[in-house]
Each structure stands twice: as C-alpha cells, then as structure tokens.
C-alpha positions as CSV (number, residue, x, y, z in Angstrom):
1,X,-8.3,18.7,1.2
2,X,-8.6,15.2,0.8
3,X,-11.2,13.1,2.7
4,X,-9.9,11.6,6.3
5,X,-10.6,9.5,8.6
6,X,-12.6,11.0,11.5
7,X,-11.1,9.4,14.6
8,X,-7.7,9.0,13.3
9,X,-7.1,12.1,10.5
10,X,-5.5,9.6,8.1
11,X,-6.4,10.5,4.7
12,X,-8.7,7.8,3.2
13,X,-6.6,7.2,0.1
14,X,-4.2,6.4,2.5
15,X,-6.2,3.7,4.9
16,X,-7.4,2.5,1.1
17,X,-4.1,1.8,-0.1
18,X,-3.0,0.4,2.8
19,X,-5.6,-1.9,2.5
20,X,-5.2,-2.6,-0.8
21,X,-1.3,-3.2,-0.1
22,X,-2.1,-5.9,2.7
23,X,-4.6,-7.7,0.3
24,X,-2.8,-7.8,-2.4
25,X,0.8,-9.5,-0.1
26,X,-1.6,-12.0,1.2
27,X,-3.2,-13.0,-1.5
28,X,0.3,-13.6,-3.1
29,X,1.5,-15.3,0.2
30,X,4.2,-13.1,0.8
31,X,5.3,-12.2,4.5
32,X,5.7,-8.1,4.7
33,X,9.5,-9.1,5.0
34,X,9.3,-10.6,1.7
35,X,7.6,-8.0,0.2
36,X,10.0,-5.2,1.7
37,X,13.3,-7.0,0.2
38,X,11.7,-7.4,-3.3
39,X,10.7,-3.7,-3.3
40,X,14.2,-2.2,-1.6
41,X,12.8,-1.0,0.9
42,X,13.0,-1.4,5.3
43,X,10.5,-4.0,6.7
44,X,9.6,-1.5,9.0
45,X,8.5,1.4,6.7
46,X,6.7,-0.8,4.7
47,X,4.7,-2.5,7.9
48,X,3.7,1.3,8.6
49,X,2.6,1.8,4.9
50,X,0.2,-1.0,5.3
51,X,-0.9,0.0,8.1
52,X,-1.2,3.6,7.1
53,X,1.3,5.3,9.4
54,X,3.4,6.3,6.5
55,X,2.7,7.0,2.1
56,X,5.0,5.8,-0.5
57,X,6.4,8.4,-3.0
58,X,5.5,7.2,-6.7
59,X,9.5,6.5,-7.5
60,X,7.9,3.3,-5.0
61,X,5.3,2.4,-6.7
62,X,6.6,0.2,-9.4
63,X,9.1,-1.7,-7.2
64,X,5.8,-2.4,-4.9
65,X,3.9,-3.8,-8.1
66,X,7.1,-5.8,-9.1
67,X,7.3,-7.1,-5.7
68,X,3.7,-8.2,-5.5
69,X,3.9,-9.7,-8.7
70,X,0.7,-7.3,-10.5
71,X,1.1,-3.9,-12.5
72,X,1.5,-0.3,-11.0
73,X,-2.7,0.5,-11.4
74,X,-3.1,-2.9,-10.2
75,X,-2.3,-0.9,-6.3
76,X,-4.7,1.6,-7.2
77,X,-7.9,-1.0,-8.6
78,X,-10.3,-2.1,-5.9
79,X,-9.9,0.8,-3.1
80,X,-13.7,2.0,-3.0
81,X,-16.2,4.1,-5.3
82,X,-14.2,7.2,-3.4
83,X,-10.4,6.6,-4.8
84,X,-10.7,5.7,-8.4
C-alpha cells in the first residue's frame, strides 16, 4: 500500500501531485479556471485535484501538461526523494 498521510489518509503521491499541480499553474500565471478549460475538464474537479480531494486518470495527464504549457513527466519532476 502506498504511503499516506497520517492525519488525513491521502496517499502522499497524491498531496505531491497536488502540489506539484498548484506550483506549476502559478508559476505559469494561470487561474485554476484557466487551467480547467485548457485541459477539458470542470473547475471544480480540478480545484479538488489540487487540493488532493480527487486523482486524475492518466487519459488526463497530457491535457494537464498541454494546459500548463510543460511535458507529461514535467507533473511528475520535483514531488520529493519519495515519488520519483
């Protein structure tokens, strides 16, 4: 079983990639509304992604990376010594 966060259960890929997600829109300056259209997908899912209520499936993956302007590993690079 995957490692999780102890007071919340989330699986720490998950926080990571959240993380990682909410960098990477800021850094392009991009609301999460922005983001969300680019990528097809509801504002609302993807504001719960971030925040690590909810996973993507891969078939998401590349429509987030196009959307954020940076390749599909480019979501993966950065999220801790645990998650590469």
């Amino acid at each position: 079983m995957a490692n999780s966060d102890s007071s919340t259960g989330v699986p720490a890929q998950r926080l990571a990639f959240g993380r990682r997600l909410r960098a990477l829109r800021t850094r392009a300056g991009m609301t999460q509304t922005a983001v969300a259209a680019a990528a097809g997908m509801d504002r609302s899912f993807y504001a719960e992604v971030e925040a690590s209520v909810h996973s993507v499936s891969v078939d998401r993956i590349p429509a987030l990376a196009k959307a954020l302007g940076v390749t599909p590993s480019e979501l993966f690079q950065d999220m801790g010594p645990d998650h590469r």
